[in-house]
C-alpha positions in Angstrom: 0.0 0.0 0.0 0.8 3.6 0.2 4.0 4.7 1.6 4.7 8.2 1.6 3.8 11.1 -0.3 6.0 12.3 -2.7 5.0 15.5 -4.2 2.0 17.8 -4.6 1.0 20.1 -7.8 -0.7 23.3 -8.1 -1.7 24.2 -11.3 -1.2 27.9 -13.0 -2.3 29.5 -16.0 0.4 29.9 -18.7 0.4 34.3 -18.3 0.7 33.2 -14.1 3.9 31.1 -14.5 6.6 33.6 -14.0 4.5 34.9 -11.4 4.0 31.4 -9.9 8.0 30.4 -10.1 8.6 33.9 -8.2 6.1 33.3 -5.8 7.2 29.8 -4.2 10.9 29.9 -5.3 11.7 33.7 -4.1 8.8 34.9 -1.3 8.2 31.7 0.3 12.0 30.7 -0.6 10.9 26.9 -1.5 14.0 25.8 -3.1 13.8 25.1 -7.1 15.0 21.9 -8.5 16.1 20.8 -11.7 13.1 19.2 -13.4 14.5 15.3 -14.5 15.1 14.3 -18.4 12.2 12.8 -19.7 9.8 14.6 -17.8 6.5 15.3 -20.5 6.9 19.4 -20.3 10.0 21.6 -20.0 7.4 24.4 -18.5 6.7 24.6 -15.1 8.9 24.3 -12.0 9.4 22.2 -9.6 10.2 23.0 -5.8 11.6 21.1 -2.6 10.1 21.4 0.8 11.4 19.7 3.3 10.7 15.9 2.1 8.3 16.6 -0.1 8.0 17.7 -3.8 5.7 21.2 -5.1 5.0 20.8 -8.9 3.6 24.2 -10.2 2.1 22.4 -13.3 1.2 24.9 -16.6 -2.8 23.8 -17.0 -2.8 25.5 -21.0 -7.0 25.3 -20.8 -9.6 25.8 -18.6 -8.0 26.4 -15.6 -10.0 27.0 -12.5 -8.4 27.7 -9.5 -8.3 25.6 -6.7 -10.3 27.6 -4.2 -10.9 24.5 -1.2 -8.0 21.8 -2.4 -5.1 23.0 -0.9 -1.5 22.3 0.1 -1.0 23.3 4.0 2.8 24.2 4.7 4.4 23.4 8.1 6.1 27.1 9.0 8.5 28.1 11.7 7.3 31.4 12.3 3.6 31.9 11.2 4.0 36.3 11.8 6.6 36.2 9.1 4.8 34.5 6.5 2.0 36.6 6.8 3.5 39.6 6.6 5.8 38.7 3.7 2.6 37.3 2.1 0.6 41.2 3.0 3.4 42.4 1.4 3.3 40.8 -2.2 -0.4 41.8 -1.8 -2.2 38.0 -0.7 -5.1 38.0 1.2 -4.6 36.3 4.6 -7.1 35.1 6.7 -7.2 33.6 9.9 -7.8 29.8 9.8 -8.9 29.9 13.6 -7.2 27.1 15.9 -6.8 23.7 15.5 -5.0 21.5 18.5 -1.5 22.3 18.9 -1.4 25.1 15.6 -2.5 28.5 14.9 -3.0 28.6 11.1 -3.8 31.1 8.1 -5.1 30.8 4.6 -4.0 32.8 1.5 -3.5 32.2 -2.2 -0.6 32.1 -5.1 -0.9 34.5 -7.8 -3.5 32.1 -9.6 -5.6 32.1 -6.8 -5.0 28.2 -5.7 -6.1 28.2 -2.1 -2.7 27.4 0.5 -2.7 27.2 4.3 0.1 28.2 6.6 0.4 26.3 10.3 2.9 26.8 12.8 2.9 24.6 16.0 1.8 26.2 19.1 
């Protein structure tokens, strides 16, 4: 059965993939990996966090954002990320408690839903 997880993709609109590289690779410093020979399209990036994979897939039609799916990210200090995230302009909202985390929700540039925890 199921072992582990190894990565998650959001999915960005071709004119949001600059935007969408910037956003995970630079603001929420995600590191960027080399995407593997043979993978089925050069676009795109892939990122590293901690030991799991974010794909930011290029969706060429249709694309909807994903505004309840999300990817939740484990953060050390949950003040800084929202400021940095007011900063490039994301909304932020309080996710309320949860036991043993305070938590926020914002979005990427294409509007994909994301939450933030940091252990209380």
């Amino acid at each position: 059965m199921i072992q582990a997880i190894d990565h998650v993709q959001v999915a960005v609109p071709p004119a949001l993939e600059q935007a969408a590289v910037r956003f995970y690779g630079g603001l929420l410093g995600l590191v960027r990996l080399e995407k593997p020979a043979g993978t089925d399209d050069a676009r795109g990036a892939w990122f590293q966090a901690g030991n799991i994979q974010l794909h930011v897939g290029i969706q060429t039609q249709g694309f909807v954002a994903a505004t309840k799916a999300h990817v939740a990210f484990v953060v050390a200090d949950l003040d800084r990320v929202k400021t940095l995230l007011k900063g490039d302009g994301r909304p932020v909202k309080d996710g309320g408690g949860i036991a043993g985390f305070r938590r926020i929700f914002s979005e990427d540039p294409a509007g994909n839903r994301l939450e933030f925890l940091q252990p209380a």
